[in-house]
Backbone atoms as SQL, in Angstrom:
CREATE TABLE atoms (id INTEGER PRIMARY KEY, chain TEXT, resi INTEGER, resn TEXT, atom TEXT, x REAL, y REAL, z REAL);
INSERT INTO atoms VALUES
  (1, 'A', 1, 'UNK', 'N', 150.704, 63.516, 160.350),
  (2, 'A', 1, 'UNK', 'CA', 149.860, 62.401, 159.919),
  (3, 'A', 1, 'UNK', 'C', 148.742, 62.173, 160.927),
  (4, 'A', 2, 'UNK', 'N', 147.715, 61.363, 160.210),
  (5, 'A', 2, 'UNK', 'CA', 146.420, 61.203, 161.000),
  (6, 'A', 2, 'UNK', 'C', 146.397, 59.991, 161.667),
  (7, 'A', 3, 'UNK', 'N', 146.410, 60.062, 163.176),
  (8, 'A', 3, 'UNK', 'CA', 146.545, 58.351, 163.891),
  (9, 'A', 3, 'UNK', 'C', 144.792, 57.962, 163.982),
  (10, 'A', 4, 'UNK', 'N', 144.922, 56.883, 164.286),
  (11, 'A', 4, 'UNK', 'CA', 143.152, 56.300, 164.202),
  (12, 'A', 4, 'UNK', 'C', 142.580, 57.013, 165.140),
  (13, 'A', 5, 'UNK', 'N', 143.197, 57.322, 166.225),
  (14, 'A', 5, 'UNK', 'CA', 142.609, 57.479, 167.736),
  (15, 'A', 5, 'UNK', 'C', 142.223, 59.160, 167.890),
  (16, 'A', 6, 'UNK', 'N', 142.841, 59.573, 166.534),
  (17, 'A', 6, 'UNK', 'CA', 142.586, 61.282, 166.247),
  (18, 'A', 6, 'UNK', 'C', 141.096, 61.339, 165.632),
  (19, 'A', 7, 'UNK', 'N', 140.428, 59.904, 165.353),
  (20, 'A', 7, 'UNK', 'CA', 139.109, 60.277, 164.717),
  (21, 'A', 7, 'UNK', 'C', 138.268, 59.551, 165.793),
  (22, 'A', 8, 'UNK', 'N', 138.485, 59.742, 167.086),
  (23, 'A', 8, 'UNK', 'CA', 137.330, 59.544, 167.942),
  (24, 'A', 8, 'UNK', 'C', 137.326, 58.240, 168.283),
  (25, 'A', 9, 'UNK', 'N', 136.537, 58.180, 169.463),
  (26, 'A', 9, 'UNK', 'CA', 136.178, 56.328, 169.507),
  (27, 'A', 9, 'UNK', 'C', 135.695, 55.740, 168.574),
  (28, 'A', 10, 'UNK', 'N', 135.542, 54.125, 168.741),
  (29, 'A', 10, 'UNK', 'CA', 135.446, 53.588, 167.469),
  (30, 'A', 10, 'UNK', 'C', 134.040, 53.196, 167.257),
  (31, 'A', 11, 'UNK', 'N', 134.093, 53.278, 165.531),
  (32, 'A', 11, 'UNK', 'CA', 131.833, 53.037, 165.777),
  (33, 'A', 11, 'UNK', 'C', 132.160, 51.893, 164.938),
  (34, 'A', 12, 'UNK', 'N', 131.762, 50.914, 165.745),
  (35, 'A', 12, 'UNK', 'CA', 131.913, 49.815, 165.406),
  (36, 'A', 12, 'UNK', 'C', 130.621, 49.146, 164.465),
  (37, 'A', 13, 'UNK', 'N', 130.545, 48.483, 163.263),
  (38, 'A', 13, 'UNK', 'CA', 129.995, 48.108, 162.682),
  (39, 'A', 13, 'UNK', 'C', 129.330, 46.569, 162.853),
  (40, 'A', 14, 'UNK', 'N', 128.523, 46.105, 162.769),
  (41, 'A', 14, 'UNK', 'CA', 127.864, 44.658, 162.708),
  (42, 'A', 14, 'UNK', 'C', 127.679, 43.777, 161.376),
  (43, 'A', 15, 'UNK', 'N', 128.373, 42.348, 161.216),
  (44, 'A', 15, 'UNK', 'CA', 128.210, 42.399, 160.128),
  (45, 'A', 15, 'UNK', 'C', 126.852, 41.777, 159.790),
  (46, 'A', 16, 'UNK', 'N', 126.919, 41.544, 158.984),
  (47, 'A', 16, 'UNK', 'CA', 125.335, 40.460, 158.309),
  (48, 'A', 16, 'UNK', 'C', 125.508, 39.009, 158.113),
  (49, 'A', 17, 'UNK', 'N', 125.175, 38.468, 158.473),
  (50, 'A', 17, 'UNK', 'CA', 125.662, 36.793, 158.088),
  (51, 'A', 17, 'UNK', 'C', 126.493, 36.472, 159.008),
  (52, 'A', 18, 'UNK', 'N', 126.831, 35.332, 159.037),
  (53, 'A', 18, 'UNK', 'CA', 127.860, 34.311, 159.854),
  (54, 'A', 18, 'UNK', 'C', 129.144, 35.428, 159.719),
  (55, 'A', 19, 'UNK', 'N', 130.433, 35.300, 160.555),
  (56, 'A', 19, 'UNK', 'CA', 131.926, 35.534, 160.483),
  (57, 'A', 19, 'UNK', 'C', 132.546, 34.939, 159.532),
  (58, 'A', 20, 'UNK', 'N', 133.394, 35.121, 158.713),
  (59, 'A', 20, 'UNK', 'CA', 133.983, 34.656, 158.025),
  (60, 'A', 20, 'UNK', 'C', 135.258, 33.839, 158.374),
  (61, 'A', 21, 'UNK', 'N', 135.414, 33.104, 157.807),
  (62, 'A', 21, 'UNK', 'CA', 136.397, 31.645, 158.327),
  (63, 'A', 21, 'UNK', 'C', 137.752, 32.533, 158.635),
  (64, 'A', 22, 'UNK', 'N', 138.424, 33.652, 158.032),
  (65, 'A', 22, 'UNK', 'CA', 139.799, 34.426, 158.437),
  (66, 'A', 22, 'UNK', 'C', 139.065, 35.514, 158.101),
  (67, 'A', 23, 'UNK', 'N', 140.092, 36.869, 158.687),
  (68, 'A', 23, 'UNK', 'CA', 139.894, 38.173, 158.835),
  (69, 'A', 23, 'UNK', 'C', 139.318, 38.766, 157.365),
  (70, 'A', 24, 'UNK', 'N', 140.389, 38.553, 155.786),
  (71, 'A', 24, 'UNK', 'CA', 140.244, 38.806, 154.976),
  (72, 'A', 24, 'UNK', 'C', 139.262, 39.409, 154.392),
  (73, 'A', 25, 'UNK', 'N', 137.830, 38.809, 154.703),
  (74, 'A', 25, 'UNK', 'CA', 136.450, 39.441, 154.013),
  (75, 'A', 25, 'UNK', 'C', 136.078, 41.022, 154.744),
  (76, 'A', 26, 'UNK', 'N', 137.221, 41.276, 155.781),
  (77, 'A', 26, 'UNK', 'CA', 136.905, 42.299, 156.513),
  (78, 'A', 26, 'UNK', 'C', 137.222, 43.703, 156.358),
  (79, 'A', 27, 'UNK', 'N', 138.083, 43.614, 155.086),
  (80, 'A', 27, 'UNK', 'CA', 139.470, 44.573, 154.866),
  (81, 'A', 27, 'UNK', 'C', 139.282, 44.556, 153.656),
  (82, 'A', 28, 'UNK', 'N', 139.190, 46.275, 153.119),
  (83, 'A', 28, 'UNK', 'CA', 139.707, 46.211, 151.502),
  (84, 'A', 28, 'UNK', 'C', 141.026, 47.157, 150.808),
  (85, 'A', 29, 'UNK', 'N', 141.694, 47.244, 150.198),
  (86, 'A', 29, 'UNK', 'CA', 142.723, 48.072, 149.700),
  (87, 'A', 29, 'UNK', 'C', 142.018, 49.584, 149.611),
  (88, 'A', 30, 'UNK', 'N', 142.671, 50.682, 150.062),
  (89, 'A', 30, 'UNK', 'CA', 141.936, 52.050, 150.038),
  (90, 'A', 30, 'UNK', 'C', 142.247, 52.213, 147.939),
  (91, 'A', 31, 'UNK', 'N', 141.383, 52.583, 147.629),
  (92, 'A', 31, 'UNK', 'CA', 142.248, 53.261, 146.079),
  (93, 'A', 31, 'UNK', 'C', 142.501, 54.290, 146.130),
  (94, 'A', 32, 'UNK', 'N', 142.597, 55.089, 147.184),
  (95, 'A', 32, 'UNK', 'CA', 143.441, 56.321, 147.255),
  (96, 'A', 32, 'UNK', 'C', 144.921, 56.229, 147.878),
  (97, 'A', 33, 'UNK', 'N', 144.916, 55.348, 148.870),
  (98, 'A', 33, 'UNK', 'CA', 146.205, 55.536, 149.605),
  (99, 'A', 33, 'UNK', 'C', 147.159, 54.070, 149.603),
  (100, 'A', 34, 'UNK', 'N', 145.579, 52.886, 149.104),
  (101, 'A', 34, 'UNK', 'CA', 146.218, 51.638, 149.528),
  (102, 'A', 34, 'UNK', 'C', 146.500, 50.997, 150.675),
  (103, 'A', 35, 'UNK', 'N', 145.852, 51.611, 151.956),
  (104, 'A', 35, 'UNK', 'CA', 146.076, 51.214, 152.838),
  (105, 'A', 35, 'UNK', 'C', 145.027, 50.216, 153.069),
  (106, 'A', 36, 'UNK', 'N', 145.195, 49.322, 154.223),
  (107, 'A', 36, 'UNK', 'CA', 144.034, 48.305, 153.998),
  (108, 'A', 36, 'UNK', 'C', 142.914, 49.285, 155.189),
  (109, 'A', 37, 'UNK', 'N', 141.411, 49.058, 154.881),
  (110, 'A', 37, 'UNK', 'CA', 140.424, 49.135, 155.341),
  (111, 'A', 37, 'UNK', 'C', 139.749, 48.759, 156.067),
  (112, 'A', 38, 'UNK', 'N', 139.557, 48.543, 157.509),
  (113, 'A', 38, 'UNK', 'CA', 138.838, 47.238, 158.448),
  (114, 'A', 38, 'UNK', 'C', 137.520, 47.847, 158.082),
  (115, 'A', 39, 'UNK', 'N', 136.347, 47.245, 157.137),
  (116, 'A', 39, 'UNK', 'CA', 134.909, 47.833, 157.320),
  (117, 'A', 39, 'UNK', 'C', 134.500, 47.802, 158.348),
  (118, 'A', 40, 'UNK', 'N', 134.947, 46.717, 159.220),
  (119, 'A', 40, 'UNK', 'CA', 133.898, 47.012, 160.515),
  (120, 'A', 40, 'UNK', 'C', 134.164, 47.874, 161.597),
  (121, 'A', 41, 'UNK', 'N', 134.947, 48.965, 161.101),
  (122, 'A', 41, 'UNK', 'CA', 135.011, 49.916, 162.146),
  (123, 'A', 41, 'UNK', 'C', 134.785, 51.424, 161.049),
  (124, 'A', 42, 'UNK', 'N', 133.860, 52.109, 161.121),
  (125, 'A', 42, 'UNK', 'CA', 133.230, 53.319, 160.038),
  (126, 'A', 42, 'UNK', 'C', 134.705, 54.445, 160.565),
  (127, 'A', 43, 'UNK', 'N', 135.011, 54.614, 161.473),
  (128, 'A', 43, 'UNK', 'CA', 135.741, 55.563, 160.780),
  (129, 'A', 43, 'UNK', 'C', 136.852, 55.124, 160.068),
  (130, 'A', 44, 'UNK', 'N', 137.485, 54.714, 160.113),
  (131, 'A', 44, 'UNK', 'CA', 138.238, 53.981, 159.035),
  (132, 'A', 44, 'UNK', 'C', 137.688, 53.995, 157.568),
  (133, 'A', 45, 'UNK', 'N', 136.324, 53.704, 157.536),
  (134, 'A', 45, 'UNK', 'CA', 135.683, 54.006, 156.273),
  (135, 'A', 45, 'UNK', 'C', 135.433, 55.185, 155.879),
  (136, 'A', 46, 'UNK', 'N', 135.156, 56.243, 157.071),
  (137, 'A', 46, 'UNK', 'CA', 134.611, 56.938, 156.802),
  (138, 'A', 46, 'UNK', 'C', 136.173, 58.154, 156.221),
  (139, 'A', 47, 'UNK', 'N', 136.857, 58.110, 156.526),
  (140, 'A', 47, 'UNK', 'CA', 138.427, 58.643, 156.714),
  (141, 'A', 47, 'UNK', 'C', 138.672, 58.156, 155.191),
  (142, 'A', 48, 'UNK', 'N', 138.774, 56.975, 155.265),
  (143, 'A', 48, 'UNK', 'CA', 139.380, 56.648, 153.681),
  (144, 'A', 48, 'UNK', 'C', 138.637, 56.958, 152.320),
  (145, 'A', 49, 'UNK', 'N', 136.916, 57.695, 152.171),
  (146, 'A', 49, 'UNK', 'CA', 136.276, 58.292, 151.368),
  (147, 'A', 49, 'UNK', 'C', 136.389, 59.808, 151.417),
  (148, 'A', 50, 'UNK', 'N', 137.506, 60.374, 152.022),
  (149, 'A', 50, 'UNK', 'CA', 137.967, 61.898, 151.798),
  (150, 'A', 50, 'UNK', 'C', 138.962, 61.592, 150.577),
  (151, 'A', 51, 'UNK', 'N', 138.574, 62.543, 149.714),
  (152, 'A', 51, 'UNK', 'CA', 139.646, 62.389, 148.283),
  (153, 'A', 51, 'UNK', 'C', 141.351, 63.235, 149.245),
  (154, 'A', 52, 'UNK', 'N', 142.267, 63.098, 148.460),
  (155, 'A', 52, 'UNK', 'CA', 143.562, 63.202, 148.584),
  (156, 'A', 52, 'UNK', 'C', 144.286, 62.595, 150.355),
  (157, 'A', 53, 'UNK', 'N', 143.537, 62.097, 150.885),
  (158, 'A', 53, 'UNK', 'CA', 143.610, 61.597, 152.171),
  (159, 'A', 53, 'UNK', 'C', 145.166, 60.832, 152.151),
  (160, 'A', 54, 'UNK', 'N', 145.764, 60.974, 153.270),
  (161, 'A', 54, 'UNK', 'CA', 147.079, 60.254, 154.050),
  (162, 'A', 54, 'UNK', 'C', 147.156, 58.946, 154.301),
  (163, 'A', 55, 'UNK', 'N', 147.124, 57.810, 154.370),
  (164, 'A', 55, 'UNK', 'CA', 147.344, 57.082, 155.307),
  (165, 'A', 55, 'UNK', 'C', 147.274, 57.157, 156.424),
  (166, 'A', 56, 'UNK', 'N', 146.671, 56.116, 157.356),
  (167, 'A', 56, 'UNK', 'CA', 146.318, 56.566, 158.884),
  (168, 'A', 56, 'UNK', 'C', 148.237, 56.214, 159.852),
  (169, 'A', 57, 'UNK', 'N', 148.690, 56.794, 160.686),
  (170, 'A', 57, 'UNK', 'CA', 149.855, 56.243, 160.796),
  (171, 'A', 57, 'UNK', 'C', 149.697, 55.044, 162.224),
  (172, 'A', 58, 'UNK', 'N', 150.585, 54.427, 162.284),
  (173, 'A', 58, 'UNK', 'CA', 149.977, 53.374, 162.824),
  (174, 'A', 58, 'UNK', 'C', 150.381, 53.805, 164.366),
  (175, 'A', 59, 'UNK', 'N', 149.574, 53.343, 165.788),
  (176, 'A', 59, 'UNK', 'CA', 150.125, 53.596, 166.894),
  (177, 'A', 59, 'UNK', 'C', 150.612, 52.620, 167.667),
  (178, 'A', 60, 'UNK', 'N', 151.079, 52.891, 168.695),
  (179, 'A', 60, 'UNK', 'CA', 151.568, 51.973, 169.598),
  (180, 'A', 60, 'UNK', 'C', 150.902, 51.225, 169.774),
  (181, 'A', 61, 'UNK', 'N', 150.935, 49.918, 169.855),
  (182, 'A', 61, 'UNK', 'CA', 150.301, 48.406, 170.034),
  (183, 'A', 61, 'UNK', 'C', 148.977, 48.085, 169.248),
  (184, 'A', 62, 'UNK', 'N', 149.447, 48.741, 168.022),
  (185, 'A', 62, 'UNK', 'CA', 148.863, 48.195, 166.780),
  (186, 'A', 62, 'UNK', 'C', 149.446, 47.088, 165.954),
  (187, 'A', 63, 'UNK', 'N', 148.513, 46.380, 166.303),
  (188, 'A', 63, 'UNK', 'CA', 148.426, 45.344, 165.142),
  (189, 'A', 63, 'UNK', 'C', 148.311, 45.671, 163.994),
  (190, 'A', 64, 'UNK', 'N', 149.349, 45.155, 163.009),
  (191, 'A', 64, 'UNK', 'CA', 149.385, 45.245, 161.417),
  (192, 'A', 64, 'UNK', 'C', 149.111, 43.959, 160.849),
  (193, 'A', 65, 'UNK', 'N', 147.563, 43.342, 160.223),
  (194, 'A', 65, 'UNK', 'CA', 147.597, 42.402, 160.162),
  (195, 'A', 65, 'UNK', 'C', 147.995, 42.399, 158.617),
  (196, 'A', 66, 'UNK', 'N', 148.770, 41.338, 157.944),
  (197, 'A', 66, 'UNK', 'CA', 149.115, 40.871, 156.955),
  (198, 'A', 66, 'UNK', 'C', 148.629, 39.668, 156.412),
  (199, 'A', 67, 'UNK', 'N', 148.136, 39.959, 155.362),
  (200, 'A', 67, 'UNK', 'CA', 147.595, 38.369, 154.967),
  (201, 'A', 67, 'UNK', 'C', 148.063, 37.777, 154.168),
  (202, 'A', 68, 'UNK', 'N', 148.838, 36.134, 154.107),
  (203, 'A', 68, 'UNK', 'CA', 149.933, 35.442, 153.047),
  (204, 'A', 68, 'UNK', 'C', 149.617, 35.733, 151.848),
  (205, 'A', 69, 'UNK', 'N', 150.654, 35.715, 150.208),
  (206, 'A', 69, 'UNK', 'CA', 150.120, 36.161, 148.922),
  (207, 'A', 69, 'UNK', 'C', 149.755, 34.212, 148.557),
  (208, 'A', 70, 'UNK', 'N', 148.363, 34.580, 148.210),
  (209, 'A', 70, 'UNK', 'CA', 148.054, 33.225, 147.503),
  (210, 'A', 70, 'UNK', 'C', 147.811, 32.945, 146.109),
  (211, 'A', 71, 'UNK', 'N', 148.026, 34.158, 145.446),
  (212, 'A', 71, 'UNK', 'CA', 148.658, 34.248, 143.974),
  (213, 'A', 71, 'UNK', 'C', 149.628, 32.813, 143.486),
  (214, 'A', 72, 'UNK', 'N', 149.488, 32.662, 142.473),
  (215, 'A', 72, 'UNK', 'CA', 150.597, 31.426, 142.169),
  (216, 'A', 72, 'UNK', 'C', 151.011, 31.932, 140.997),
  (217, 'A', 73, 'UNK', 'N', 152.061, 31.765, 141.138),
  (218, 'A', 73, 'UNK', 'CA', 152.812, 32.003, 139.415),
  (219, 'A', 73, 'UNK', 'C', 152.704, 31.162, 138.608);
């Protein structure tokens, strides 16, 4: 498996506008793998637009951030 740190240092992205009040606006679901996406770091983006791609595996003193389900039944 592919760890983050196997695709180089990180190229960090800038966003446009103010920060957003929580992380959420930062991250999207991959539709290939489902893994979540931090945009503001390109390889991560750039990794998750290869078709049949892995999941990145996670490394030591990674943070897995999770965000509560605010769905209501």
């Amino acid at each position: 498996m592919t760890k983050l740190s196997d695709l180089g240092p990180p190229i960090l992205a800038k966003r446009h506008g103010d920060e957003p009040a929580d992380e959420r606006p930062n991250f999207y679901p991959c539709p290939t793998c489902g893994q979540l996406v931090d945009m503001r770091d390109a390889r991560q983006v750039f990794y998750h637009e290869r078709p049949g791609h892995e999941p990145l595996e996670p490394e030591d003193g990674d943070n897995i951030i999770k965000f509560p389900d605010r769905r209501r039944s």
